[in-house]
C-alpha positions as CSV (number, residue, x, y, z in Angstrom):
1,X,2.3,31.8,5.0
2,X,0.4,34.7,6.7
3,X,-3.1,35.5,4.7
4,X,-3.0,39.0,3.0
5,X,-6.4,41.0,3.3
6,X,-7.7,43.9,1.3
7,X,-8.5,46.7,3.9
8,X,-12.0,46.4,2.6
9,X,-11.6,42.5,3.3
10,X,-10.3,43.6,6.8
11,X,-13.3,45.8,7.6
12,X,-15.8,43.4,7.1
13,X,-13.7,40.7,9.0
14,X,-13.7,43.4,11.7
15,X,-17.5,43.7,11.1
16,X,-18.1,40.1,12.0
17,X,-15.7,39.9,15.1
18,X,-17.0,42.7,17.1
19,X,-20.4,42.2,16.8
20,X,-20.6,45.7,14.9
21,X,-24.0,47.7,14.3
22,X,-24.0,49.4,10.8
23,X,-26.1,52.1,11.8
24,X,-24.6,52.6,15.4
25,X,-21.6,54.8,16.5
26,X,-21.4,57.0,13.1
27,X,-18.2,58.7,13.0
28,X,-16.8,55.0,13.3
29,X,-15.0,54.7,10.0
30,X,-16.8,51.6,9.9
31,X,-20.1,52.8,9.8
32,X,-18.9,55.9,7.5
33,X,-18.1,52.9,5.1
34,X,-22.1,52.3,5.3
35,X,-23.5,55.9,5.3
36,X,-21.1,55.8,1.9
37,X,-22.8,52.6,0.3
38,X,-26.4,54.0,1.4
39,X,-25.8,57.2,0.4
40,X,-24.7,56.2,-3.4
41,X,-27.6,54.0,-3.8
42,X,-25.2,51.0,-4.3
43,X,-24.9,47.9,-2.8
44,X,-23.1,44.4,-3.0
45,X,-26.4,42.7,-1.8
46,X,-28.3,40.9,-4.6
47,X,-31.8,41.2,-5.0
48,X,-33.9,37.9,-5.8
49,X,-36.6,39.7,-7.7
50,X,-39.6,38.6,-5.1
51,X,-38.4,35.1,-6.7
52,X,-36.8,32.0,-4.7
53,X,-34.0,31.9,-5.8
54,X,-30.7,34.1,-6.7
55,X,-27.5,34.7,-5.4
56,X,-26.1,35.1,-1.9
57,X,-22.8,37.2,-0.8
58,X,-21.1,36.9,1.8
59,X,-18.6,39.9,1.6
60,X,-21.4,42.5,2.0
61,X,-20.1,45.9,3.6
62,X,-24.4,45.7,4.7
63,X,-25.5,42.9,6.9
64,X,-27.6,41.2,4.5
65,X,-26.7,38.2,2.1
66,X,-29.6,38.8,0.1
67,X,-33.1,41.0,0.0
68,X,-36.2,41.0,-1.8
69,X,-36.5,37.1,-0.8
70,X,-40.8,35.6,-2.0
71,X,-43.3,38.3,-2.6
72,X,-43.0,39.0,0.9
73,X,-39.6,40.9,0.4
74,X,-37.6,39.0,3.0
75,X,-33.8,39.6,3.4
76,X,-32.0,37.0,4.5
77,X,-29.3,37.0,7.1
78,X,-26.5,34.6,8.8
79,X,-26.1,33.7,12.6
80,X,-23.5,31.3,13.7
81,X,-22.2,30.0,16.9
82,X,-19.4,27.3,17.8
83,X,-20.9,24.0,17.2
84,X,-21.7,22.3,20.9
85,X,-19.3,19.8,22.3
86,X,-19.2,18.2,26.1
87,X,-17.7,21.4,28.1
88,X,-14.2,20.8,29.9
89,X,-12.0,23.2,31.4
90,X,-8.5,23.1,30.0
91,X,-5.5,25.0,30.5
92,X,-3.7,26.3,27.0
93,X,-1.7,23.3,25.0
94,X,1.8,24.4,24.8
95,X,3.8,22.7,22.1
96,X,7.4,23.2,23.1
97,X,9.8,24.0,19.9
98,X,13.0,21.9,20.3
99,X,15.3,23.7,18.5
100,X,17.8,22.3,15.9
101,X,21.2,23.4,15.9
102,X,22.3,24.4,12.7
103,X,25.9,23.4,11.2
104,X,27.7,25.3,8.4
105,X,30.0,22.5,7.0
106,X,33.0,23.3,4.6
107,X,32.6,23.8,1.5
108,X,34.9,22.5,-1.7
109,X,33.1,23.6,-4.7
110,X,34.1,22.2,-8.1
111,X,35.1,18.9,-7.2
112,X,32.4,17.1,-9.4
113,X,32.1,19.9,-11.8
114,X,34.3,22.8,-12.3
115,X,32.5,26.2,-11.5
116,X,35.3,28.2,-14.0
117,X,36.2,27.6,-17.4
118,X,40.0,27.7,-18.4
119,X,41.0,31.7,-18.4
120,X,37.8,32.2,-17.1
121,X,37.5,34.2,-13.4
122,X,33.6,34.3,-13.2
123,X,31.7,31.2,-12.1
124,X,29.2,29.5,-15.4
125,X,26.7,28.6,-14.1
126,X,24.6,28.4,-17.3
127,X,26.9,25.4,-18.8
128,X,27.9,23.8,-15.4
129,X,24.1,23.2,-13.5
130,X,25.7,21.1,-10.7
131,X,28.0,24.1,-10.3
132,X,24.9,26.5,-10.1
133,X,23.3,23.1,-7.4
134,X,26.4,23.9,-4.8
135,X,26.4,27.5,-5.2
136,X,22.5,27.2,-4.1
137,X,23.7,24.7,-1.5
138,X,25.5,27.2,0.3
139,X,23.6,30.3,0.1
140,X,20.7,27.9,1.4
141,X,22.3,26.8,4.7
142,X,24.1,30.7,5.1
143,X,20.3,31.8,4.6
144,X,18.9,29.1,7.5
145,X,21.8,29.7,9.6
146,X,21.4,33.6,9.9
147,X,17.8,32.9,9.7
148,X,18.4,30.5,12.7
149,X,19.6,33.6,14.8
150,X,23.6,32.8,14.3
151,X,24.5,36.0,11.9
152,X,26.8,37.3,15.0
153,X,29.0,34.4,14.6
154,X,30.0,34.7,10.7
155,X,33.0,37.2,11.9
156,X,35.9,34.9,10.0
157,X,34.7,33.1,7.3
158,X,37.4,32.9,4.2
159,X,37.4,31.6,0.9
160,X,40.3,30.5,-1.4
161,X,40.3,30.0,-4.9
162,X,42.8,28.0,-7.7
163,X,44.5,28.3,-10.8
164,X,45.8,24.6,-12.1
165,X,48.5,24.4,-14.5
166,X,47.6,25.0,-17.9
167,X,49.4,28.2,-19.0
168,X,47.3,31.0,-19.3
169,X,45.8,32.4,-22.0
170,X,43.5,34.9,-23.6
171,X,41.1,32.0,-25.6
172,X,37.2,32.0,-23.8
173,X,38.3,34.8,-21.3
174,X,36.0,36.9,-19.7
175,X,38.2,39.9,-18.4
176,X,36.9,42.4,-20.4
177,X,39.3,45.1,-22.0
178,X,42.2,44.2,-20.2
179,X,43.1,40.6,-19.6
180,X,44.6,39.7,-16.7
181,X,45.1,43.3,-15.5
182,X,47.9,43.7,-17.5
183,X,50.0,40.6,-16.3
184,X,52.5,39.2,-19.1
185,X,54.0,36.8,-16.5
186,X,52.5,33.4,-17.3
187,X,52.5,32.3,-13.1
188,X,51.5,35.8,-12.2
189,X,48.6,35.7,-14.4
190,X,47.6,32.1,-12.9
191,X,48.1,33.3,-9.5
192,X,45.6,36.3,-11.0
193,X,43.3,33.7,-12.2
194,X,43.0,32.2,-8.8
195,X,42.6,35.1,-6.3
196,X,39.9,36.9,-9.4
197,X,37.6,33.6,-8.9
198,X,37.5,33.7,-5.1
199,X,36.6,37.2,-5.3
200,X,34.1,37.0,-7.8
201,X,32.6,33.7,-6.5
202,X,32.2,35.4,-2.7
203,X,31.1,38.8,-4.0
204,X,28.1,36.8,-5.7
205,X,27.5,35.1,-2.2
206,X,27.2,37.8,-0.7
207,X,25.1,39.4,-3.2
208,X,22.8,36.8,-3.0
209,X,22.5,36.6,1.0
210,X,21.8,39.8,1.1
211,X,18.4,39.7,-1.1
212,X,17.5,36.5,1.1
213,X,17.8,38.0,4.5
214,X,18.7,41.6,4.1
215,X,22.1,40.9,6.3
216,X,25.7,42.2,5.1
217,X,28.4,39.8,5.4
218,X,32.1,39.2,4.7
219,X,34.2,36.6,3.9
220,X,37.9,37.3,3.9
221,X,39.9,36.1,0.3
222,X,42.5,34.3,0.9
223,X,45.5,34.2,-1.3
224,X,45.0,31.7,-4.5
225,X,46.5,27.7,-4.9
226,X,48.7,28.4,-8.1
227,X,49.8,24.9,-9.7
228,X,51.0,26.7,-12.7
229,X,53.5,24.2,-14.3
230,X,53.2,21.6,-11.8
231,X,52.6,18.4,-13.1
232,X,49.3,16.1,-12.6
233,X,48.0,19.5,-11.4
234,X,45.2,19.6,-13.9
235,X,41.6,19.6,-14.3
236,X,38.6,20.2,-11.9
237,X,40.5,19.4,-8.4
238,X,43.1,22.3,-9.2
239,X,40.4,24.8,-10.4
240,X,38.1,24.4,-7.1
241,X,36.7,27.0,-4.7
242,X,37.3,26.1,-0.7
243,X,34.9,28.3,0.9
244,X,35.0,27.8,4.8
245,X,32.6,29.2,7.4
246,X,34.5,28.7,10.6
247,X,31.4,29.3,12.4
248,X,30.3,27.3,15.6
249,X,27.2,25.4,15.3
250,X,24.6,27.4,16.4
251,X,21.7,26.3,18.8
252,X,18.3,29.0,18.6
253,X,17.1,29.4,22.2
254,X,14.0,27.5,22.9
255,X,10.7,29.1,22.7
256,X,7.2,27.6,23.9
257,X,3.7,28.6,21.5
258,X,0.3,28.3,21.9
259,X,-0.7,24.9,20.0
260,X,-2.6,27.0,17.4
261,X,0.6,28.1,16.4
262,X,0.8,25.7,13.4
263,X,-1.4,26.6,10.4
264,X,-3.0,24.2,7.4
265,X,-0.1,25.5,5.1
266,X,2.7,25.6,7.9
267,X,3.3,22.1,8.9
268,X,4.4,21.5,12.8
269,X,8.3,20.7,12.7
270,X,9.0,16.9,13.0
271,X,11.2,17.7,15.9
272,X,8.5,19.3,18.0
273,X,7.3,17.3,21.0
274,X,4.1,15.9,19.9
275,X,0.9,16.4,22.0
276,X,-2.6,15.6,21.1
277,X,-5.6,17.9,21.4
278,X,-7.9,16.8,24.3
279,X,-10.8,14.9,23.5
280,X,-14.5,15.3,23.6
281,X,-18.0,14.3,21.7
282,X,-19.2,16.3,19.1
283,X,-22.7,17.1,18.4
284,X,-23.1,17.8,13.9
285,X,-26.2,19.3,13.0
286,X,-27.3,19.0,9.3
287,X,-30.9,18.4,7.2
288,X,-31.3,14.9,8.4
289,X,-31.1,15.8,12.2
290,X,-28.2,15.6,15.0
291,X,-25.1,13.1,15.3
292,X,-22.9,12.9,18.3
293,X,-19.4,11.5,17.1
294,X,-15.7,11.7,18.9
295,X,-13.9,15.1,18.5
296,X,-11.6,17.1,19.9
297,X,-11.1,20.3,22.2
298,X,-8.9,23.3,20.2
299,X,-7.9,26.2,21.9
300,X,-5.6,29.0,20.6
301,X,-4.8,29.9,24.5
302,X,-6.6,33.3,23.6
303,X,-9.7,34.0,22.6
304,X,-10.7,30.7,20.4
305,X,-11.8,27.6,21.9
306,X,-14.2,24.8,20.5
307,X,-14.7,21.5,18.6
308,X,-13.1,19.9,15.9
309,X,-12.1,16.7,14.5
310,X,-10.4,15.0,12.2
311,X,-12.9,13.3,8.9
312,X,-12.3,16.0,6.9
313,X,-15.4,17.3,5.2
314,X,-17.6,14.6,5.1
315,X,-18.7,15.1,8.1
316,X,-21.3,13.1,10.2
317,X,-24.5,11.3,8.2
318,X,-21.9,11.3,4.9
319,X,-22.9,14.9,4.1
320,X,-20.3,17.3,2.8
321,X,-20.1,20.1,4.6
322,X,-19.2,24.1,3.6
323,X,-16.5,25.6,4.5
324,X,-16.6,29.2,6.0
325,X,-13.0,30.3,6.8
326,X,-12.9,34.6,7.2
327,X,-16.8,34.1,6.5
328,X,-16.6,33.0,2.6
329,X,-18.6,29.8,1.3
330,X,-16.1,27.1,0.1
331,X,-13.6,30.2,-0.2
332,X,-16.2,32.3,-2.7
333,X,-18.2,35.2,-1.9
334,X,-21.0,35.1,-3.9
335,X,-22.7,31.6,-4.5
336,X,-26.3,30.0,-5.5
337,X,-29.9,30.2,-3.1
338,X,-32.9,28.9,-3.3
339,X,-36.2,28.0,-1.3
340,X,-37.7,24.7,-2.6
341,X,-40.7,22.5,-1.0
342,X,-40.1,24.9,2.1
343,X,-36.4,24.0,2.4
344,X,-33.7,26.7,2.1
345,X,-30.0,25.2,-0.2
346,X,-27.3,27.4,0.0
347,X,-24.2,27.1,-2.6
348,X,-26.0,23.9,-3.2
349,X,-25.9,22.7,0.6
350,X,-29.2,21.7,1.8
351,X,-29.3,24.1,5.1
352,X,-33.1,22.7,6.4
353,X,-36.4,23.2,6.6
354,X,-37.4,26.3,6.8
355,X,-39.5,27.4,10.4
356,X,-40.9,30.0,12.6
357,X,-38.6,31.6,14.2
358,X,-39.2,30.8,18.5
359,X,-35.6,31.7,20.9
360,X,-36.5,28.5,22.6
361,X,-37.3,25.8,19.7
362,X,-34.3,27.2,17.4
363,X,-31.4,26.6,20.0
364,X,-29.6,29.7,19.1
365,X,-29.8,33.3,20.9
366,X,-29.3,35.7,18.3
367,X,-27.8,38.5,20.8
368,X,-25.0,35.9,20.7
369,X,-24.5,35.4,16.9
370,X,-23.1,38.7,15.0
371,X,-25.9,41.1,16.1
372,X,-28.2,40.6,12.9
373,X,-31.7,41.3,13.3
374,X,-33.9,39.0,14.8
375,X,-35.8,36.4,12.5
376,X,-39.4,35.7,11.7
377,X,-38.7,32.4,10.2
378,X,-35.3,30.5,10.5
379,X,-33.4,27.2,8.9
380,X,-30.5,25.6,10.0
381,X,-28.1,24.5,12.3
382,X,-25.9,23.4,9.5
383,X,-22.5,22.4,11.2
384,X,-19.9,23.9,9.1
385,X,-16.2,24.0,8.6
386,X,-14.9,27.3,10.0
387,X,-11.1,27.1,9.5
388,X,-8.2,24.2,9.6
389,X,-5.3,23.4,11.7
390,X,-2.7,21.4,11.3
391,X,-0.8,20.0,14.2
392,X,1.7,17.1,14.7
393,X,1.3,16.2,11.1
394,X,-2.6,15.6,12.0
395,X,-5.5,18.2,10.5
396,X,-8.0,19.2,12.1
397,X,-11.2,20.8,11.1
398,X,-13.1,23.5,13.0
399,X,-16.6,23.5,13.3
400,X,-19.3,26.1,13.9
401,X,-22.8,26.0,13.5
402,X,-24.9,28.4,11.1
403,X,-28.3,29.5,10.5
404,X,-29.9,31.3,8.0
405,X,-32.8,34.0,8.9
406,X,-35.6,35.6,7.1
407,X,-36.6,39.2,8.4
């Protein structure tokens, strides 16, 4: 399923894609957001008191994660790259959907357990749950059918119901005021019986389809099996429902997506054609140094392409690593910092020692990062998890690499 964002959530995810200056461009509603925040005199940033330690938030409408870092007032600030990998040029993965053609079988309902009680014309579902499980049955497979792009061919489906051949009677009914419309007839009011059950039973289908997929459909009632009087004609068999689509199976067209298609909470179809990611050595960055380990190449065909591979979070020198999907800390916004014996921990993460800040020695160029300020002193690269994919029943974790600057 499709994350839902707050528009504030949205601004600031904005914020960190395009590189955005707060104080630049200011009738961008972006930077009216900040004029707002200075202008109140509030702001989501937490101070650490000139102490070393406090809190850190990382869904600040302002750039910084925290201020008032030491006696020296630092404010600390996040820069991040796509973690390094062995470069190859590679054409988008297509994964190519083989569809599945999607049947609407006929349906006898009742068989195991009757839908109706005797005199009764609306399906009870409350007493009879296997009832209720082949109702479900075949609103499920209407729903994947029209869902499945074959609504144009329900034009003649029909549905017939039955009456067996107990007289009828007025004990349990549920005709409200007027039983039976008025029939006296004993084989008219069975015939009655069995044309009122269809009905109901294919007005409630319909019903129901309609809150699943929003479609309108019809199914034409045919007229009722009256066994009134016949003999052996009694019980579930002559009280069933024969509901019949008469709808050709239905084949989707074929359709070819970018590989990044698949999601960690959308698994990949077992019926797609299964094609690895390309491979590639990954460098992980972390306290104790750098470790080069087998990875692969993602790309979303788009924008998106780097590293990623397949341990999980304990990545590289047996050190768990955060995860920063839409630029959260292990999915929170605010967590724990601190400076200790000159290293800098970070929602209890041990980021590095922290060093004077030179372009060359730290390995990152912060005009490439999300346009924070430059750093006097830096820690870091901490390889991170930045979001997961999963694809031919195989996840995959995406890595970039953070630091964390004083200013």
């Amino acid at each position: 399923m499709k994350k839902i964002r707050t528009l504030i959530e949205e601004q600031e995810r904005m914020i960190s894609i395009m590189n955005f200056q707060m104080k630049d461009n200011s009738h961008d509603i972006l930077s009216e957001q900040f004029t707002n925040v200075q202008a109140t005199g509030k702001s989501t940033v937490p101070s650490w008191g000139g102490g070393k330690k406090g809190e850190v938030y990382f869904r600040s409408i302002v750039p910084e994660l925290a201020t008032d870092i030491t006696r020296k007032k630092y404010s600390l600030f996040n820069y991040r790259k796509v973690a390094k990998y062995i470069k190859q040029d590679i054409e988008p993965t297509i994964i190519i959907d083989e569809p599945e053609i999607v049947t609407l079988p006929d349906y006898n309902v009742g068989l195991v357990e009757s839908s109706f009680n005797d005199n009764q014309i609306n399906p009870d579902f409350t007493t009879h749950s296997h009832a209720k499980e082949e109702f479900n049955k075949i609103v499920e497979d209407l729903v994947k059918y029209i869902g499945a792009g074959g609504i144009g061919n329900l034009n003649n489906m029909t549905i017939q119901g039955s009456a067996d051949s107990a007289k009828p009677g007025l004990s349990g009914h549920d005709h409200g005021n007027n039983p039976y419309d008025g029939i006296t007839d004993s084989s008219k009011r069975n015939q009655w019986l069995a044309d009122k059950r269809a009905e109901n039973y294919s007005n409630l289908i319909i019903k129901t389809v309609k809150e699943e997929t929003g479609e309108d459909i019809t199914i034409k009632i045919l007229p009722g099996n009256n066994y009134y009087g016949q003999e052996g004609k009694r019980g579930l068999k002559w009280r069933s429902i024969e509901f019949k689509s008469n709808a050709e199976p239905y084949t989707p067209p074929t359709t070819g997506n970018p590989i990044s298609e698949p999601t960690s909470d959308t698994p990949p179809d077992d019926d797609k054609k299964e094609i690895d990611l390309p491979t590639t050595q990954v460098t992980l960055s972390g306290p104790n140094g750098k470790e080069v380990m087998d990875g692969f190449i993602y790309t979303d065909g788009k924008n998106y392409k780097g590293p990623a591979i397949l341990n999980g979070r304990d990545l590289g020198f047996g050190v768990s690593r955060p995860v920063t999907e839409d630029g959260l800390w292990n999915g929170k916004s605010t967590t724990s910092g601190s400076i200790k014996n000159g290293k800098l921990f970070i929602g209890g993460f041990e980021i590095g020692e922290i060093y004077p800040y030179d372009a060359q020695t730290a390995g990152i160029r912060i005009d490439g990062s999300i346009g924070n300020p430059a750093p006097t002193q830096i820690a870091g690269p901490i390889t991170a998890i930045n979001f997961v994919r999963t694809i031919n029943g195989k996840t995959y974790y995406m890595l970039e690499d953070w630091w964390f600057g004083l200013v």
